[in-house]
MIZAMI-143819 format. One record per residue: z, y, x of N, C-alpha, C in turn; residue in one letter. Coordinates in steps of 0.2 Angstrom, whole numbers, plus 5000, padded with zeros to 4 digits. Each point is the difference from the previous one (the first is absolute). Example, Ala and Ser with C-alpha at 12.3 -4.5 7.8 and 13.67 -1.06 7.14 Angstrom:
<sites>
503949725066500050064996500050065004A 499650054998500150065004500350054996S 
</sites>
This chain:
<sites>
519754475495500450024994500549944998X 500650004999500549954999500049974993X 500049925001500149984991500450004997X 500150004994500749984996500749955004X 499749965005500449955001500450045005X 499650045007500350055005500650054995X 499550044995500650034999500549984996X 500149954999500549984998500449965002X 500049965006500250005006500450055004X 499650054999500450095004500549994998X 499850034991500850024994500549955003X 500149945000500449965000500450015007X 499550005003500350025008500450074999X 499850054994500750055004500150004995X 500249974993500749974996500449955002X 500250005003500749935006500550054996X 500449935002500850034997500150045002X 499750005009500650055003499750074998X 499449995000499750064996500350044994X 500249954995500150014992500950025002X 500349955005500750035000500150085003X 499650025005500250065002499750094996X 499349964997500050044993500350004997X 500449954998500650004994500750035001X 500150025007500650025004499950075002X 499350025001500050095000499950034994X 499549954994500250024992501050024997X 500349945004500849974997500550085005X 499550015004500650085005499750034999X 499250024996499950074998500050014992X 500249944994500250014994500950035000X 500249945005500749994997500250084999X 500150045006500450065000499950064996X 499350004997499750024996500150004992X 500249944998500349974995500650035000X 500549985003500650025002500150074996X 499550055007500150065000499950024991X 499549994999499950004991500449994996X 500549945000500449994996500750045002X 500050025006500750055002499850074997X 499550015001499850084997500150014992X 499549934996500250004993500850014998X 500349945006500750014996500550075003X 499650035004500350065002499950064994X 499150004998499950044995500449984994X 500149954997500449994996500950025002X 500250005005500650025000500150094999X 499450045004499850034998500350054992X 499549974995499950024995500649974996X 500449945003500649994997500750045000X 500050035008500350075003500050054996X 499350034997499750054995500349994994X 500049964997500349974994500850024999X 500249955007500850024998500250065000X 499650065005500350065003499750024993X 499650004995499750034994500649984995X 500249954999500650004997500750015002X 500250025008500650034999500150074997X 499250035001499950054996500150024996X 499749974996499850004992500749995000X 500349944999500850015000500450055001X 499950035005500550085001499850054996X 499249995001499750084994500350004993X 500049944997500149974993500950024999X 500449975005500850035000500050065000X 499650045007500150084999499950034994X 499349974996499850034993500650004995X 500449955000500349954996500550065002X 500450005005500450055003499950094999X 499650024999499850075000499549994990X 500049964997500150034993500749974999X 500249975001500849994996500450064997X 500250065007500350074997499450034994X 499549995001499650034993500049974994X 500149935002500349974993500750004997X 500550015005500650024996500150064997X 499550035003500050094998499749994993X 499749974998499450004995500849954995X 500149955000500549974997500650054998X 500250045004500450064999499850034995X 499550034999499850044996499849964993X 499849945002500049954992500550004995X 500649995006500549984996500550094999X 499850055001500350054999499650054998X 499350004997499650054998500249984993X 500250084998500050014991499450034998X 499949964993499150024997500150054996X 500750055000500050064996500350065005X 499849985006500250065005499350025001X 499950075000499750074999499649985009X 499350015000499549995005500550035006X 500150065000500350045005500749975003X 500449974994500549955002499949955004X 499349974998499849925002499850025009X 499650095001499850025006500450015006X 500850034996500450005004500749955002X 499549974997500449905002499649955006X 499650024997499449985006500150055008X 500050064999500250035005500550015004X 500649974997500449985002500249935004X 499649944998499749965006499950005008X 500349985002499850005008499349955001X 499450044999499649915001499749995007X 499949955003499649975007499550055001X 499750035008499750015001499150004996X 500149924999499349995001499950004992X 500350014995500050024993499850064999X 499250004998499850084997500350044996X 500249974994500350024993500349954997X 500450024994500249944996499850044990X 499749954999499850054991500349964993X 500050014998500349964994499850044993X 499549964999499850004992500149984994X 500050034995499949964991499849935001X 500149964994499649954998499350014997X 499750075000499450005000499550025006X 500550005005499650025005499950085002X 500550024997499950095001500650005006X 499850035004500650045006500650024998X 500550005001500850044997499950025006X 500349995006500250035009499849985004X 499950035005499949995008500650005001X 500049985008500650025006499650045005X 499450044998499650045005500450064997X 500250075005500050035001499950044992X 499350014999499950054992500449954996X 500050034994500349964996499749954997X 499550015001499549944997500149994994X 500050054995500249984992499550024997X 499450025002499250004997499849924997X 499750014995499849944996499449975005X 500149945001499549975005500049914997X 499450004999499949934998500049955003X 500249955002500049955005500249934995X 499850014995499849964996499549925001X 499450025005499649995004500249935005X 500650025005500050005006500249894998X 499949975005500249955001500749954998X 500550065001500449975000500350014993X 499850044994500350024994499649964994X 499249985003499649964997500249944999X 500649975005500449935001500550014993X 500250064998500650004996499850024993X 499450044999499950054994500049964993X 500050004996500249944994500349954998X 500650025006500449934999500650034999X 500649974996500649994998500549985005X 499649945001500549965007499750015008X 500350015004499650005006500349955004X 499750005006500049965007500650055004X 500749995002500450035004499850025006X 499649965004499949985005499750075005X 499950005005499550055006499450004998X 499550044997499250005004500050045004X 499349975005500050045005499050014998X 499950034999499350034998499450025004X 499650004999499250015004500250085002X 499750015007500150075001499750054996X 500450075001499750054994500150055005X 499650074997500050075002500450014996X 500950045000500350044998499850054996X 500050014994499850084997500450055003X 500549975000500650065004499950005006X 500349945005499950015005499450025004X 499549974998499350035002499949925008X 500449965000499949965005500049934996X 499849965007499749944997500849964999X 500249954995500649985001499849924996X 500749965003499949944996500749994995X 499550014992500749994995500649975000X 500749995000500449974998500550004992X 499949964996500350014995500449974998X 500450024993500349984995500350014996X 499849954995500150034992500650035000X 500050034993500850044998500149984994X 500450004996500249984996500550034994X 500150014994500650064998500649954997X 500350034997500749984998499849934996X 499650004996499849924995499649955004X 500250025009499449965006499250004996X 499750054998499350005000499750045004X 499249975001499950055004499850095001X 500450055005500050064999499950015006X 499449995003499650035006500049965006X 499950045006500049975004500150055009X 500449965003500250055007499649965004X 499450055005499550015004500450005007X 500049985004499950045007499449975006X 499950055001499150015004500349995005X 499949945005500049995007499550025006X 500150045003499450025004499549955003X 499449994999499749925004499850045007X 500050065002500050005009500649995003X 500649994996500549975004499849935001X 499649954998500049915001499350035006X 499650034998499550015004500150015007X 500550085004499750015005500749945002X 500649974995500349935004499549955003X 499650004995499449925002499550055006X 499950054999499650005006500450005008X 500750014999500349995007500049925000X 500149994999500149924999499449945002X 499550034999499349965003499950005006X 499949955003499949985009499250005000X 499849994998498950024999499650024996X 499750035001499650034995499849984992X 499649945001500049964992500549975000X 500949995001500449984996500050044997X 500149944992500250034995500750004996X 500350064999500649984995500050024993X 500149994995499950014993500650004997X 500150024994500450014994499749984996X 500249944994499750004995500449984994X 499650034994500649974994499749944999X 500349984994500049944995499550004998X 499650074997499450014997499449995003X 500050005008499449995005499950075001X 500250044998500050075003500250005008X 500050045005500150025006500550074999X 500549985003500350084999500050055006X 500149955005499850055006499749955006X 499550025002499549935005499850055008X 500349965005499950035007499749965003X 499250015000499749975007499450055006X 499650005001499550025003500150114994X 500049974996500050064995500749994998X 500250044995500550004995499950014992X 500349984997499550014993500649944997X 499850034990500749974996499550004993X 500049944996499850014992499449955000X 499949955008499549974997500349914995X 499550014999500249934996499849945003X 500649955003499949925002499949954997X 500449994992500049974997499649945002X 499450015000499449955000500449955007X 500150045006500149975005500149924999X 499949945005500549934999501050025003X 499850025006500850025002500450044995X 499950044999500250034991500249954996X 499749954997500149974995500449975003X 500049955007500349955001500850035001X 500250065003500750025000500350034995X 499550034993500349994994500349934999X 499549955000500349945000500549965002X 499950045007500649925003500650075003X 499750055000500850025003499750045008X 499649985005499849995006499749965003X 499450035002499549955005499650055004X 499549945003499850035007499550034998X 499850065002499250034997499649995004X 499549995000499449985005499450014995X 499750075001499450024996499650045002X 499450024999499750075002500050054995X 500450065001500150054996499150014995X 500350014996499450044994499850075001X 500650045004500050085001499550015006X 500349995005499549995007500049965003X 499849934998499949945002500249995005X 500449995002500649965006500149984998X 499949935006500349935000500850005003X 500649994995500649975002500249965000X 500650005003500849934998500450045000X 500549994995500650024999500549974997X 500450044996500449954995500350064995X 499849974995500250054994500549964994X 500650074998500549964999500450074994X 500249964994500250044993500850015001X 500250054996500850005001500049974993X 500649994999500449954995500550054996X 500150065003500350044994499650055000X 499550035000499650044999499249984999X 499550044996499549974995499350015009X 500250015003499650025008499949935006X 499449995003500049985006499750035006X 500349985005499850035007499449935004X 499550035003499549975003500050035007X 499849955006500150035006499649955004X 499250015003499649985003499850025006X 500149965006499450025006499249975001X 499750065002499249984999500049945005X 499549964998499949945002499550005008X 499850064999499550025007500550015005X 500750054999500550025004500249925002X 500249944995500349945000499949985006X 499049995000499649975004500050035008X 500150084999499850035005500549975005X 500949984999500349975002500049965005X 499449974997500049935004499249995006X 499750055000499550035003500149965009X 500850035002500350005007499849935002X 500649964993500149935002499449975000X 499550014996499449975000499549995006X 500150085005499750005004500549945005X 500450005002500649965005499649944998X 500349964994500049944996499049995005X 499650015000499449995001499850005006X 500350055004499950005009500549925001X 500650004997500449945004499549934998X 499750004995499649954999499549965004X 499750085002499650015004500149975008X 500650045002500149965006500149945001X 500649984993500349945002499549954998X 499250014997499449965001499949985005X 500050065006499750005006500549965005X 500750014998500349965007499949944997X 500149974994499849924997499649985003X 499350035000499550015004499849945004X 500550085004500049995008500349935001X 500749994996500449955002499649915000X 499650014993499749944999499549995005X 499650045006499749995004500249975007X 500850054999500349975008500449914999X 500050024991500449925000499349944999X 499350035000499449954998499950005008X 500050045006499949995007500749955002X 500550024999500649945003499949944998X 499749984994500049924996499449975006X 499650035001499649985004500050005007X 500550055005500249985004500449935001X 500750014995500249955000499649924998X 499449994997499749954999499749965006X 499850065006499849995006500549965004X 500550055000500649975004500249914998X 499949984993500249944998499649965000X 499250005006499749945000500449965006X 499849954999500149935004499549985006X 499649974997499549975004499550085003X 499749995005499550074999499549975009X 499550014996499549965006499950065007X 499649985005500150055003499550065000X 499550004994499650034998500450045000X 500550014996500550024994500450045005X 500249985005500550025004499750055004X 499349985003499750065003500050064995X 499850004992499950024997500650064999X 500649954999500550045000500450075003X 499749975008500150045004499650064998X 499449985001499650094998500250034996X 500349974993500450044995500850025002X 500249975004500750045003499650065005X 499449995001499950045006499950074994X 499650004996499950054995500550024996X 500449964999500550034998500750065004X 499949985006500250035005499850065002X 499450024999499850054998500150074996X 500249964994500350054994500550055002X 500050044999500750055000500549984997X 500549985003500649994995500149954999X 499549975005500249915001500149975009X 500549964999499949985008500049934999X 499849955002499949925002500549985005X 500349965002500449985007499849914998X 499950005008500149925001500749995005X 500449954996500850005005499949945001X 500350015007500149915004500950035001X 499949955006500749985003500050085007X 499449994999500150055004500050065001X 499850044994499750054995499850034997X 499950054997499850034996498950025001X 499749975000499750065000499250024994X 499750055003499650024992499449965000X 499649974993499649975000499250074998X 499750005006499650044998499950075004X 499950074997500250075003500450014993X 500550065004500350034995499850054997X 500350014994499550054997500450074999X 501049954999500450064998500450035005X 499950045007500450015006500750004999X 500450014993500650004998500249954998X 500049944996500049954996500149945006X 499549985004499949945005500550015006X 500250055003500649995001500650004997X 500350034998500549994994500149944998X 499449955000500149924998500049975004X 499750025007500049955006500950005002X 500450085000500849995002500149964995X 499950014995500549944995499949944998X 499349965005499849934999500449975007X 500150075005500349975005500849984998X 500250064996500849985001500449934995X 500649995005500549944997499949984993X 500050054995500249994992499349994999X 499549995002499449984996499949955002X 500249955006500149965001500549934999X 500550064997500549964995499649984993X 499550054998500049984992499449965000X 499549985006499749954998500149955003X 500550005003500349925003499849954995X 499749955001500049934994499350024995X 499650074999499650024996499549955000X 500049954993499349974998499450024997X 500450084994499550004995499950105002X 499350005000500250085000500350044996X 500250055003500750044998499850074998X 500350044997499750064998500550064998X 500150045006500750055000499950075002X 500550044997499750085001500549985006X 499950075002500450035007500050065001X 500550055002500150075004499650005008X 499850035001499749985007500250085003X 500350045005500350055004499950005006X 499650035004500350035007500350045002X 500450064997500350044998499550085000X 499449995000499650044997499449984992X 499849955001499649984994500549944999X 500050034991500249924997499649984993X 499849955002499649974994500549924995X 499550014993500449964997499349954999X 500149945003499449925002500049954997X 499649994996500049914996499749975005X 500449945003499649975004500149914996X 499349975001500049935000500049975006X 500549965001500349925004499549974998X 499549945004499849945002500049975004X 500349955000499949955006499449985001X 499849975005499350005001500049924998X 500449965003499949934998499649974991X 500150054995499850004994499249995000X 499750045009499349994999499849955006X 500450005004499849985004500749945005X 500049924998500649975000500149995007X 499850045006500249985006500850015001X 500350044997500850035001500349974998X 500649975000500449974994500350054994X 500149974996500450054992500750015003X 500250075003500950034998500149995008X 499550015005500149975008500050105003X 499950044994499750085003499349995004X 499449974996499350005002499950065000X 499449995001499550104999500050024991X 500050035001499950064994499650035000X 499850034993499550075000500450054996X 499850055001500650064997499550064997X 500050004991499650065000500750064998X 499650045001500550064999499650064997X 500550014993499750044997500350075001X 499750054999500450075001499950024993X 500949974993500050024995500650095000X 499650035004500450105000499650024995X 499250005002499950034992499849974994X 500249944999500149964994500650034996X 500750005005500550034999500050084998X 499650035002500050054996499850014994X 499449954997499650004993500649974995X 500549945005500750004995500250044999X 500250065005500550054997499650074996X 499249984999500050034994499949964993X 499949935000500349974996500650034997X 500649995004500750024999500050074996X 499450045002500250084998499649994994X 499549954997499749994993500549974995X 500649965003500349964997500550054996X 500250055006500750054995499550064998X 499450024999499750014994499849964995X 500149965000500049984993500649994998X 500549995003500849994998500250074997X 499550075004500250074997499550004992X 499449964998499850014996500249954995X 500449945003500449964994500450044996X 500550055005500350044998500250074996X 499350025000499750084999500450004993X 500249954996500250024991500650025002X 500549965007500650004999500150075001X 499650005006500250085003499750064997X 499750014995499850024996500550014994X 500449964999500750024994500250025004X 500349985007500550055006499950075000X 499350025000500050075002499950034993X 499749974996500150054993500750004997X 500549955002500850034998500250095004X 499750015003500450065004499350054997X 499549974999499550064998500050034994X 500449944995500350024993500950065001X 500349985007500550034998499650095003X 499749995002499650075002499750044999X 499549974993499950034995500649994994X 500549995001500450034992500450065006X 500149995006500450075001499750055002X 499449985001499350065000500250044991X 499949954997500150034994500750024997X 500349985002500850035000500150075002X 499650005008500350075001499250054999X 499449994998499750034997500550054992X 500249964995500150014994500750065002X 500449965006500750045000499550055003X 499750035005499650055002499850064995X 499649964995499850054994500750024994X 500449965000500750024996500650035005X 499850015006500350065004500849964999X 500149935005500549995002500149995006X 500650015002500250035007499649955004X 499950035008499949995003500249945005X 500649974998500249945002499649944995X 500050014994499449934996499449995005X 499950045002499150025002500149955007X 500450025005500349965007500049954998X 500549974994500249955002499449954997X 499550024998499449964996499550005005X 500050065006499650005006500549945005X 500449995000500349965005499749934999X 500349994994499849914996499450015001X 499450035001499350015000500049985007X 500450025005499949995007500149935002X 500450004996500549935002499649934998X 499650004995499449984997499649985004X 499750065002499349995004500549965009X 500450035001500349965007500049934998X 500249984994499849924998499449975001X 499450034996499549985001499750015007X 500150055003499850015009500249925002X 500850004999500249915004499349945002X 500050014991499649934997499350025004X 499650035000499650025003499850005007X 500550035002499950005010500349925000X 500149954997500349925003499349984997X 499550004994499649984999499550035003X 500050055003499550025007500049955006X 500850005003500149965004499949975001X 500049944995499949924999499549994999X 499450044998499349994997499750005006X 500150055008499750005004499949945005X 499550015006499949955005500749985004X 500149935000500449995005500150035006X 500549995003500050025008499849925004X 499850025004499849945007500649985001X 500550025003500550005004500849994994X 500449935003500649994997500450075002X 500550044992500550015001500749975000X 500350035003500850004996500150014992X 500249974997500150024992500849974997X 500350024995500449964995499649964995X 500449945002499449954993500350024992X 500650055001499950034992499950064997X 499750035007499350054998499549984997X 499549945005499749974994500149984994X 500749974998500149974993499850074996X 500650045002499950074996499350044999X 499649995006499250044997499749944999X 500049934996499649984996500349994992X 500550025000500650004994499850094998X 499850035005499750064996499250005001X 499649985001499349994997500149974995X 500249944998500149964994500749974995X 500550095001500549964997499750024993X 499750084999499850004992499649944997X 499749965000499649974997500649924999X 500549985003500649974999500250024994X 500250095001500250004995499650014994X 499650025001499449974994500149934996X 499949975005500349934998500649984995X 500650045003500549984996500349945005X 499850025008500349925006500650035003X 500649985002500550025001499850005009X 500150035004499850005010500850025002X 500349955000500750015006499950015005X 500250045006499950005005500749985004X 500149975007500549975003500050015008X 500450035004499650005006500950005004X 499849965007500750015003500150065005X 500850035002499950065003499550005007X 499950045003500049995007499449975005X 499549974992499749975002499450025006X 499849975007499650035007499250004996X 499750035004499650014999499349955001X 499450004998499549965001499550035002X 499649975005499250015002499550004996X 499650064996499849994993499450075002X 499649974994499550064997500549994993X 500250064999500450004994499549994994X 499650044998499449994997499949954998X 499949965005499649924998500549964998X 500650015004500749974995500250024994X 499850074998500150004994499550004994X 499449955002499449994997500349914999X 500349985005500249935000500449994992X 500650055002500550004994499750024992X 499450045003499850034992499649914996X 499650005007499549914996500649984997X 500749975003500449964997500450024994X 500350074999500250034995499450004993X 499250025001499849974997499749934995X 500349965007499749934998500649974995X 500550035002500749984997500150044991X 499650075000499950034993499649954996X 499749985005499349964995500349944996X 500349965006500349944999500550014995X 500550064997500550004996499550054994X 499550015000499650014995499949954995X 499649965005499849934996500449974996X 500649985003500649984998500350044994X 499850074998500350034994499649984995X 499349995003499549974995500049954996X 500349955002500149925001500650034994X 500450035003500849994997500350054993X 499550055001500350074996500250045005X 499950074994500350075005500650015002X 500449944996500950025000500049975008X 499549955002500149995009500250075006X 500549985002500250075005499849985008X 499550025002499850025006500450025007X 500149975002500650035007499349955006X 500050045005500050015007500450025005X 500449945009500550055001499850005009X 499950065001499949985008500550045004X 500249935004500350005006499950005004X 500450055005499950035006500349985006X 500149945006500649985003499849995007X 500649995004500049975010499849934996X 499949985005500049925002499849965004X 500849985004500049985006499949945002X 499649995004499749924999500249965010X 500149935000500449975003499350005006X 500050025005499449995006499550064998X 499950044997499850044996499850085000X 499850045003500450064997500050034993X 500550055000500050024993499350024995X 500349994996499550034995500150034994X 499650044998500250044990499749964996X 500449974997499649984994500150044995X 499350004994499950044994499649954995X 500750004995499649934994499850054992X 499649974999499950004994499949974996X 500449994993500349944996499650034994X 499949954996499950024991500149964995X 499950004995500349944995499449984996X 499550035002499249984997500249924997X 500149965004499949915000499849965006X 499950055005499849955004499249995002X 499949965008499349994998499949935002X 499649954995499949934999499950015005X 500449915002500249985008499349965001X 499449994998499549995002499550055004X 500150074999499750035004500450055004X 500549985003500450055004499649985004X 499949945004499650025006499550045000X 499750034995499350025001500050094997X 500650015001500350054997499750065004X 499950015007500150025003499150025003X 499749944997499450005003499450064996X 499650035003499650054998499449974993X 500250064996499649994994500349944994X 500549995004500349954994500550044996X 500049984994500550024995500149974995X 500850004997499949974993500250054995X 499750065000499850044994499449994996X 500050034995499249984996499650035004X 499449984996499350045004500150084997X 499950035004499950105001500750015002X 500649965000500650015002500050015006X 499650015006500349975005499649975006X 500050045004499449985005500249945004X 500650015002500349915005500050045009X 500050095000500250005004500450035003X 500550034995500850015002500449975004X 500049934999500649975003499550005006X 499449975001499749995006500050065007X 499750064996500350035005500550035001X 500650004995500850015002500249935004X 499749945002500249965004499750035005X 499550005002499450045007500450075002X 500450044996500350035003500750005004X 500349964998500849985000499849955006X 499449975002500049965007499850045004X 499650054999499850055005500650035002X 500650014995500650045004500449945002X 499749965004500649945003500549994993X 499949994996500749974994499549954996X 500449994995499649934994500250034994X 499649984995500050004992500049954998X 500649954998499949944996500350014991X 500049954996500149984993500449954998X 500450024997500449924999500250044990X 500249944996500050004991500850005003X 500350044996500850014998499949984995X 500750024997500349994994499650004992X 499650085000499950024995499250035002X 499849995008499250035003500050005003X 499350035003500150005008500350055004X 499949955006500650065005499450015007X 499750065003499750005005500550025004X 499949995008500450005005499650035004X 500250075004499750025006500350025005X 500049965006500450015006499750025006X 500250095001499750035006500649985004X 499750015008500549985008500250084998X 500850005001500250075002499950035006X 500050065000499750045005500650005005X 500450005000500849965006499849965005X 499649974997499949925001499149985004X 500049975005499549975002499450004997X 499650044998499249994999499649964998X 500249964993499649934999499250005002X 499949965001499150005003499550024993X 499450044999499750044997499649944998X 500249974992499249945000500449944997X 500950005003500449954997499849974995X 500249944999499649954992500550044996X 499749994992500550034995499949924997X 500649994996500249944997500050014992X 500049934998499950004990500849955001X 500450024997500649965000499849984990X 500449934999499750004992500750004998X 500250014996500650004993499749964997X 
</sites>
């Protein structure tokens, strides 16, 4: 049995740094994306219910003018009669004045009674001259004992009609006789299933709700799940608060059938009424269900390549530490061999020991494909150019082709004299050569690259989400145009030309759609031919709505005629979206700093450019007025994981992999500060022109 001392001895033995750092680094790549992912989702679901909000109040705003718009003529009507009713014309007279009115559809009746509340006429049909007390009614209880009255419109809690026999919402006003006192009052009864079956076309789900309400807290007509009119709000907080202020946002759970809302409830200014217009908060959320699932899965991979990546870069430091001994006995050297010997074994690895004389392998080989492919290329002139003089070891990818297999290979350069001084330094001693087979590392990058432009399509989902509901709003009102024209039997060209706009509509949103299919999908393997202002245009349409969300101005600039480049268009236009973005951000902040009056411009140019020993190339820049980025970390601009947005801003590997992609098409991504921000530069080899080499260095130019 072990004592206190043994085991505590152990613990210490496996708490070491290097212990404590590597725990620390798969906590730091399975926390980070997951944070991320949570604060993207919160500010998703918040944009969300902010969308809710606004589309609840351009609502409310229309329903409140069309109310305001469709009593008007019943108020002139009614004013008409104030100012032209005599209080000694005979019932029958007052019947066949009333009958002679043209009145709107949606008006039941129009009545007008004594100052005591006795019936004089209808404008129904009978003569309506039977003694009928309405005494009672709401609108007369407002005026009964009074001299002086209020000139103004009431609009009254709904009633059953004695005459009509239907349910209506009063509209009044007093009357008055020759000495201005008061002498009754003229009625007209608004049908309340004319605001009803309105509001029921008008809801996009189930528990929205729309409502009518007076001043009173009364409901005059309310559409949601049900239909129903005469309950009382009053109590409500959103009630009192738009009594109050005029308009605000509703956000409450109904008292009637408990749904939870958001909306925005909003009063008119020349009538005693407010309109309320909520979407259920369940529907809000359900929204966000898709992105939620996305937002989670990419967190999830992008743990796992972080992973992955911290593993291959924890094996290289260690390789590398190998290579950089000095002294090494021959214990060590025996030693070493057996570890090149095992090593040479692995799949996907080959060892080479190089002389003067050649190439050959240290060990058995393990990869039949791989160990020749390295033996022709340690034979030929150009690798014998590049380690001419080598002291230190060296560490470079390479294309490797026989014209059937081609592999993409990390190989590390060592001069042997670093372990063993019999050779001179820079004479071409022996070497040792490992070679890696990075083809399917290369692959795990290009699903990097496919997690990258999802998250760029879920940065985006609010912008694209205003883009498609512009055309879904013009489609449901021409839905509803040529429904109404349908039921009031107008010709047959209204109905086309409201089905045309409908088509023309939906052919918009198909656009938006099959380009955010396209771009979403898996790369292709294989370079095409493309124009590099196709890409500009399908990243300008993934992300031009949220631009303009912004309120950023995007010039675009391109010269004619311009040849073609060797490209996965996709991933070029994943290139331009990171910097379009990274350029929103930068002129974001800057509005922050400055005020809203700051105006946003971004301009990307599209151009030849011909270079002296060179072949051509396209360049395509992107400029912004953000401010620039402090000339202390431009060199590091580029490097993985870094950034200089705030924490939840900004993973740090947009630019990293828009560099790693821009090298893989033989071109470069560099940075230089202009005038008023930064300027990126991207230079692909034209397709006219000579084949730059796959791998080419990309450059940091500084401004």
């Amino acid at each position: 049995m072990k004592g206190p001392e043994a085991l505590g001895d152990g613990l210490r033995g496996l708490v070491n740094p290097v212990t404590l750092m590597l725990v620390g680094l798969v906590v730091l790549v399975g926390v980070i994306p997951f944070v991320a992912a949570l604060a993207l989702y919160q500010m998703h679901d918040r944009a969300e219910r902010d969308e809710a909000v606004a589309d609840a109040r351009r609502t409310a705003t229309l329903l409140l003018r069309s109310f305001e718009q469709s009593i008007a003529p019943v108020d002139l009507l009614l004013l008409n009669i104030a100012s032209t009713y005599d209080a000694s014309a005979s019932p029958v007279q007052v019947h066949t004045m009333l009958r002679s009115f043209n009145l709107p559809p949606a008006v039941l009746q129009v009545t007008i009674t004594d100052k005591a509340g006795m019936l004089i006429a209808s404008s129904l049909p009978t003569d309506g001259m039977e003694q009928k007390d309405l005494s009672g009614r709401e609108y007369m209880r407002a005026y009964l004992g009074r001299e002086a009255v209020h000139a103004g419109l009431s609009i009254g809690k709904p009633v059953l009609g004695l005459l009509s026999k239907k349910w209506g919402i009063p509209l009044a006003r007093p009357l008055v006789d020759a000495e201005g006192r008061f002498a009754g009052v003229a009625v007209a009864s608004y049908a309340i299933s004319d605001f009803i079956d309105f509001y029921k076309q008008l809801r996009t789900e189930d528990d929205m709700l729309i409502a009518l309400v007076g001043r009173d807290g009364i409901v005059r007509a309310r559409a949601a799940r049900a239909t129903s009119f005469g309950e009382d709000v009053s109590a409500s907080r959103a009630f009192r608060q738009t009594i109050a202020n005029g308009a605000v946002v509703y956000d409450e759970v109904s008292v009637f059938d408990g749904v939870a809302r958001v909306g925005y409830a909003v009063a008119s200014t020349k009538y005693p009424i407010l309109v309320t217009v909520a979407h259920s908060l369940a529907a809000v959320e359900q929204r966000s269900k898709e992105f939620r699932a996305a937002i989670w899965s990419t967190a999830i991979g992008l743990s796992v390549a972080l992973f992955i990546v911290a593993l291959l870069a924890g094996r290289y430091l260690k390789l590398q530490k190998k290579l950089k001994a000095n002294e090494v006995q021959a214990l060590a050297r025996q030693r070493e061999a057996n570890v090149l010997e095992a090593i040479s074994r692995v799949p996907g690895v080959a060892v080479m020991h190089v002389t003067e004389a050649g190439a050959s392998e240290v060990g058995t080989a393990a990869d039949p494909t791989l160990s020749p492919l390295v033996r022709r290329y340690l034979a030929s002139g150009r690798f014998r150019n590049l380690v001419r003089g080598l002291k230190e070891p060296q560490l470079r990818d390479e294309h490797l082709s026989d014209g059937t297999s081609e592999l993409e290979v990390e190989m590390v350069v060592a001069p042997l004299q670093d372990i063993d001084r019999a050779a001179s330094p820079g004479q071409g001693g022996d070497m040792v050569v490992f070679a890696v087979d990075r083809t399917q590392r290369r692959m795990e990058e290009n699903k990097l690259y496919q997690m990258s432009k999802l998250a760029s399509l879920g940065e985006v989902a609010t912008g694209l989400a205003h883009e498609i509901n512009q055309p879904l709003g013009v489609i449901r009102l021409a839905a509803s145009n040529a429904l109404t024209g349908l039921k009031v039997g107008l010709p047959p060209d209204h109905l086309a030309g409201k089905l045309d706009r409908i088509i023309q509509q939906t052919v918009r949103m198909s656009r938006i759609i099959d380009h955010m299919r396209i771009f979403g999908r898996k790369s292709e393997e294989q370079l095409q031919p493309s124009q590099p202002t196709q890409a500009v245009e399908g990243a300008l349409q993934v992300v031009g709505a949220h631009f303009r969300l912004d309120e950023i101005e995007v010039n675009t600039m391109s010269e004619p005629h311009l040849p073609d480049v060797l490209c996965r268009q996709d991933q070029l236009e994943q290139v331009i979206i990171n910097l379009l973005q990274n350029a929103r951000d930068a002129i974001n902040e800057r509005r922050a700093a400055l005020g809203e009056h700051f105006a946003g411009r971004i301009a990307v140019r599209v151009a030849g450019e011909a270079r002296i020993g060179a072949p051509e190339q396209v360049l395509i820049e992107v400029a912004d007025n953000g401010g620039g980025i402090p000339e202390e970390v431009v060199e590091r601009i580029f490097q993985p994981f870094f950034t200089t947005k705030p924490p939840g801003k900004g993973t740090g590997l947009g630019l990293s992999v828009s560099f790693g992609i821009i090298r893989d098409h033989g071109g470069s991504l560099s940075v230089r500060n202009g005038s008023e921000g930064a300027i990126f530069s991207i230079r692909l080899p034209a397709r006219l022109a000579a084949p730059a080499l796959i791998g080419a260095s990309a450059e940091i130019v500084q401004g």
